[in-house]
C-alpha positions in Angstrom: 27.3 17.8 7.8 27.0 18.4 11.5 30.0 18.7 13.7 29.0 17.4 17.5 32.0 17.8 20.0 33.7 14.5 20.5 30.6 12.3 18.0 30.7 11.6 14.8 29.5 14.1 12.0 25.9 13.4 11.4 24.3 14.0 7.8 21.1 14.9 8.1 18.4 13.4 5.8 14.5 13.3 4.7 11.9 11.9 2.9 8.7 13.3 0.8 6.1 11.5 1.2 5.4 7.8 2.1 4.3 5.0 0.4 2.3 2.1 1.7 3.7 -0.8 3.8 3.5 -3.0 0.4 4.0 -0.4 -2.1 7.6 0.4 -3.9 9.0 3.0 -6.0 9.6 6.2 -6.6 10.6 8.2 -2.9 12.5 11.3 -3.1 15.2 12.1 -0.3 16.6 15.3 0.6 20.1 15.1 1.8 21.7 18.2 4.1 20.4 21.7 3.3 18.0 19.7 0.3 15.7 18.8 3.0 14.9 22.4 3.4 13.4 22.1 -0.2 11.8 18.8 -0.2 8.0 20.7 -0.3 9.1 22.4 -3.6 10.8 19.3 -5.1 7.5 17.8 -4.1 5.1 20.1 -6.1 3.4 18.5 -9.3 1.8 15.3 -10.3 2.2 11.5 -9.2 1.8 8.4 -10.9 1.2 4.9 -10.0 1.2 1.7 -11.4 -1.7 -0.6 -9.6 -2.3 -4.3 -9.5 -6.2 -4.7 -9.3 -8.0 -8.2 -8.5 -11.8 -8.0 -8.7 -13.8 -10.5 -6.7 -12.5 -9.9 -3.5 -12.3 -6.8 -0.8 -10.1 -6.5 1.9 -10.4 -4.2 5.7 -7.1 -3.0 4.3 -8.1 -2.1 0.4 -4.9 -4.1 0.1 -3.2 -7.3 0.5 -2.2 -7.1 3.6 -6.2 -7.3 5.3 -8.4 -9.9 5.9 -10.9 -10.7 2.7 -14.3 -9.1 4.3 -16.2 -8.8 0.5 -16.5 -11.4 -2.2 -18.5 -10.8 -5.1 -19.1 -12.2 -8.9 -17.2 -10.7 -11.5 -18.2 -13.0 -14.5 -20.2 -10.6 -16.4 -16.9 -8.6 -16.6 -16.2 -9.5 -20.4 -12.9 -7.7 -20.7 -10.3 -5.2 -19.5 -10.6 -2.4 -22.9 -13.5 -1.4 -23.7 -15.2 -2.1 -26.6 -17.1 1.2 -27.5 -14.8 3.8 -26.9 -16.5 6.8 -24.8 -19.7 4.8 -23.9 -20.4 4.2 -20.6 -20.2 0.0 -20.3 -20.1 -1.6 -17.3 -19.1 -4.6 -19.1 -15.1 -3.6 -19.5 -13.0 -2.2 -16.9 -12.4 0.8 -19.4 -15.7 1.4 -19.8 -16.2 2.9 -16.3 -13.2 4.7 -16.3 -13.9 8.0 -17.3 -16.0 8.2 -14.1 -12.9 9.0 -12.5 -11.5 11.5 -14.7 -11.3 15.0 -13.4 -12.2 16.2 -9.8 -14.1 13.4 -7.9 -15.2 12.9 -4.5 -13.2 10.2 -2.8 -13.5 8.1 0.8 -9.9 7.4 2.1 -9.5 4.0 3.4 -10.0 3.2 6.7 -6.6 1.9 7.2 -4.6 5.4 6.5 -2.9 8.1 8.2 -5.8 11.1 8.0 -6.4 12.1 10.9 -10.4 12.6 12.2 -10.5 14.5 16.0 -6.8 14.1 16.6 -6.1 10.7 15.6 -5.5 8.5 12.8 -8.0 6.4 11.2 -6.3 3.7 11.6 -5.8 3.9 15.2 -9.8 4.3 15.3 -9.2 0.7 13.0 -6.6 -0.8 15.5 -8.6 -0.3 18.5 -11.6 -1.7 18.0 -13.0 -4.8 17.5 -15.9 -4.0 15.1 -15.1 -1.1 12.7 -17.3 -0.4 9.5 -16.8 2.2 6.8 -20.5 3.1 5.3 -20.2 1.7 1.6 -22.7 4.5 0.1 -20.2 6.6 -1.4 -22.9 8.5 -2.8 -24.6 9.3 0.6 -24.4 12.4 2.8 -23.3 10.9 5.0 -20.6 8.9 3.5 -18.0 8.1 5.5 -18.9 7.4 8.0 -16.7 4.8 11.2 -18.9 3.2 13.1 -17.0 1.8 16.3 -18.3 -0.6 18.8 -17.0 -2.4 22.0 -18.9 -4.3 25.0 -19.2 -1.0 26.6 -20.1 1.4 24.3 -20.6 2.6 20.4 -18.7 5.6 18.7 -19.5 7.1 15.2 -16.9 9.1 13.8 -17.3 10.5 10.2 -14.4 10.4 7.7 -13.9 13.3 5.8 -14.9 13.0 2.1 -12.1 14.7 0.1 -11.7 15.9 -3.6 -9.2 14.5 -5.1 -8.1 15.0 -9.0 -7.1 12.1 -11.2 -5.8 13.9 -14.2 -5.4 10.9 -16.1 -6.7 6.8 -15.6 -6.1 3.8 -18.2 -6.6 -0.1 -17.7 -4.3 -2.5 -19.3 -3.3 -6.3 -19.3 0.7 -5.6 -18.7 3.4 -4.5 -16.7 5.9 -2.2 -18.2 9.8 -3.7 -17.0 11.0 -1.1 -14.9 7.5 -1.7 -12.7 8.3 -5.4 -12.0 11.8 -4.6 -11.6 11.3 -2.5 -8.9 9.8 -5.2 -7.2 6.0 -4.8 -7.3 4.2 -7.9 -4.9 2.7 -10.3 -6.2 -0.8 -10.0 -3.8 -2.0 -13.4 -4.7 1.3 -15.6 -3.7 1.0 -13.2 -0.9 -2.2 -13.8 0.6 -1.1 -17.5 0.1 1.9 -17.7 1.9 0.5 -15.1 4.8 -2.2 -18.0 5.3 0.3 -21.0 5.2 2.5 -19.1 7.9 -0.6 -18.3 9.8 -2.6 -22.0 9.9 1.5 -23.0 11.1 1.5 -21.0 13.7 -2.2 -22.2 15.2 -0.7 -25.5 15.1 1.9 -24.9 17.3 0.2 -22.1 19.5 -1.3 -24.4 22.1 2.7 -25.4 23.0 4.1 -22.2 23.3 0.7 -20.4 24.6 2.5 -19.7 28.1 5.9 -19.6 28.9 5.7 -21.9 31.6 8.4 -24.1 33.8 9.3 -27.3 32.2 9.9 -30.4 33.7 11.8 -33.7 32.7 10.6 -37.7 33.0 11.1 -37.5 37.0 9.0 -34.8 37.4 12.4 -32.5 38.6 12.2 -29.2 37.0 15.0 -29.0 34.0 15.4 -25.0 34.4 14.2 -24.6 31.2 11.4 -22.6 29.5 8.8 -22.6 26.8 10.2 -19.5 24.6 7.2 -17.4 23.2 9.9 -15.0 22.1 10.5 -17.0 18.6 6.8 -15.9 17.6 6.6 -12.8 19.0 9.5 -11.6 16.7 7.3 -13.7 13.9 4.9 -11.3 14.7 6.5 -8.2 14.2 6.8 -8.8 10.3 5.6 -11.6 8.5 8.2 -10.7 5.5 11.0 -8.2 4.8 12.0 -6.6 1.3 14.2 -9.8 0.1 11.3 -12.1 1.2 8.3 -10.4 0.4 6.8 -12.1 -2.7 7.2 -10.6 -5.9 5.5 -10.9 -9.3 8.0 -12.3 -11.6 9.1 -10.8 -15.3 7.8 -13.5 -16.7 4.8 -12.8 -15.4 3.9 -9.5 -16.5 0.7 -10.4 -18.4 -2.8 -9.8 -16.7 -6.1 -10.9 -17.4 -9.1 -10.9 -15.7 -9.7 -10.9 -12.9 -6.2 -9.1 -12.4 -5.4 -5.7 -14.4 -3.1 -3.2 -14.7 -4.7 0.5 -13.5 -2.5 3.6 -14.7 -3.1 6.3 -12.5 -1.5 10.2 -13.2 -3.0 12.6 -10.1 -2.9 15.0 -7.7 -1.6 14.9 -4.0 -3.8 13.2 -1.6 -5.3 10.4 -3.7 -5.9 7.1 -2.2 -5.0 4.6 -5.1 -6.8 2.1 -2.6 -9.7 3.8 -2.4 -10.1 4.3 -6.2 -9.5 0.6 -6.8 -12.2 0.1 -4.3 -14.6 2.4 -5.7 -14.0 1.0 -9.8 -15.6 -1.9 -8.5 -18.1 -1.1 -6.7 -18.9 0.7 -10.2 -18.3 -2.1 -11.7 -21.0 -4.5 -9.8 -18.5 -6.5 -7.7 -15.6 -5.7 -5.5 -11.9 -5.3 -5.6 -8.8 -4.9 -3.9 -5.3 -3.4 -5.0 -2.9 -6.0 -4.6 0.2 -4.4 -5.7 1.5 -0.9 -6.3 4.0 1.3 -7.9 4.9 4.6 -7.5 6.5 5.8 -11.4 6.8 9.6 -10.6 6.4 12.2 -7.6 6.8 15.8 -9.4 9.6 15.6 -11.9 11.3 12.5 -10.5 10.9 9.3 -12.0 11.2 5.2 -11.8 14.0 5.2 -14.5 16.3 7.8 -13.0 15.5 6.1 -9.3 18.6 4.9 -7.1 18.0 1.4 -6.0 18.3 0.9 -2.1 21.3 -1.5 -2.3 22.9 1.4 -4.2 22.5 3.8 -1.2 26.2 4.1 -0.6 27.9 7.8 0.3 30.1 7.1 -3.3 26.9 6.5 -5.0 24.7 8.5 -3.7 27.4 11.7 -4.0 27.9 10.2 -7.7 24.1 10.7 -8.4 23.8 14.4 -7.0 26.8 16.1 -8.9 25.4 13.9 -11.9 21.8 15.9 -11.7 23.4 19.0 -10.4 25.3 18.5 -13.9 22.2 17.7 -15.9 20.0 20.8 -13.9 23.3 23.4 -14.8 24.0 23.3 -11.0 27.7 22.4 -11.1 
């Protein structure tokens, strides 16, 4: 704790590492003189738990965009492969080993690197035509081409190695994944376009907030409100809302799966997704996500945010300063 003269005593508090605006899981805290030593609790592997649809592509590798990409995935037969260790293009498991080991890897445009000073996806935000070049392969992959009325930028993204130590497809989600609350990307793409057709409906009466009058042509004093949609427009959902897939629905098939990933800092579990596809002859978005382990913490030893009380949270620190022969 902090002692300020006549305030409050302040705790002070961090995070490692950030997960996407859709994503849940594992995210590891550092409390007082622990965030000091988040970048060492930090160190090690990650793994993810990824919902994958295939025939669609989003600007945001993720629910949350606009579909851009659709593409035929019928001659996708299956999730395992058939042949184990032959390359078939035919299964999702057949392509897999592809992205085994060191690979070169594309973040997505929507992400926090940052090319000449600013994020990518401010480059994203500002612009009304951005394009990421799809030839992975390419020298010059990567690169943002930006265009306005007045003038056209090109700024290259930074291909990165990345190393996925370990990658498996499957048709189901374990418990503690849907329990964490992992969204459900289709009934969310759904209900984003239901609230959005709603809102054109009603946007020509609340485009201006303009003086209203009654029958006699007397002004009432009152005003259209635009305020109501504006806050509408700050977040469509919250983390109660925010639809979920449910634990009865934890079997997949095609064109969903389940994608295992166990890698290294700085992966994009988007741009993996994105790139199976394209391996895969179609396209394919992530369209939910779970973070199961950052370095040696895990889902199953996680502390649930309506459990972040000062009791609980103390309770959970002397318990692994117990279990770590700290105490």
């Amino acid at each position: 704790f902090k002692k300020r003269k006549g305030r409050k005593q302040l705790l002070k508090v961090g995070h490692g590492g950030t997960l996407d605006p859709l994503a849940s899981g594992v995210l590891v805290l550092g409390i007082g003189s622990g965030t000091t030593k988040l970048q060492s609790y930090l160190e090690g592997d990650k793994h993810y738990v990824a919902v994958v649809e295939l025939g669609l592509e989003t600007t945001t590798l993720d629910s949350e965009g606009d579909v851009v990409k659709e593409a035929s995935w019928g001659h996708i037969e299956s999730i395992e492969a058939t042949h184990e260790g032959i390359d078939d293009k035919t299964t999702v498991e057949g392509v897999l080993s592809k992205f085994r080991g060191k690979i070169d890897q594309v973040p997505p445009l929507f992400s926090a690197v940052r090319v000449d000073g600013k994020r990518l996806y401010e480059y994203a935000r500002e612009k009304n035509d951005v394009h990421a070049n799809e030839n992975k392969n390419a020298k010059d992959a990567g690169d943002v081409i930006t265009s306005d009325s007045a003038s056209h930028e090109i700024v290259d993204i930074p291909v990165r190695e990345v190393e996925v130590y370990e990658i498996k497809a499957g048709s189901t989600l374990e418990e503690d994944v849907v329990h964490s609350g992992i969204v459900d990307g289709r009934k969310y793409r759904d209900a984003v376009s239901s609230m959005k057709a709603a809102e054109t409906e009603t946007a020509a009466d609340d485009d201006e907030c303009t003086d209203r009058y009654d029958e006699t042509g007397k002004k009432d004093g009152r005003k259209n409100d635009k305020r109501k949609h504006k806050d509408k427009e700050k977040g469509l959902f919250n983390e109660e809302t925010v639809p979920k897939i449910e634990v009865d629905d934890v079997s997949l098939s095609l064109p969903r799966f389940a994608l295992h990933v166990q890698c290294g800092g700085g992966t994009y579990i988007r741009s993996l997704v994105r790139d199976i596809g394209c391996e895969l002859g179609t396209v394919a978005t992530m369209t939910g996500l779970v973070r199961t382990k950052q370095g040696p913490f895990v889902l199953v030893d996680a502390l649930r945010k309506e459990d972040w009380t000062a009791d609980k949270i103390y309770e959970e620190v002397m318990k692994n300063n117990r279990e770590n022969g700290f105490a």
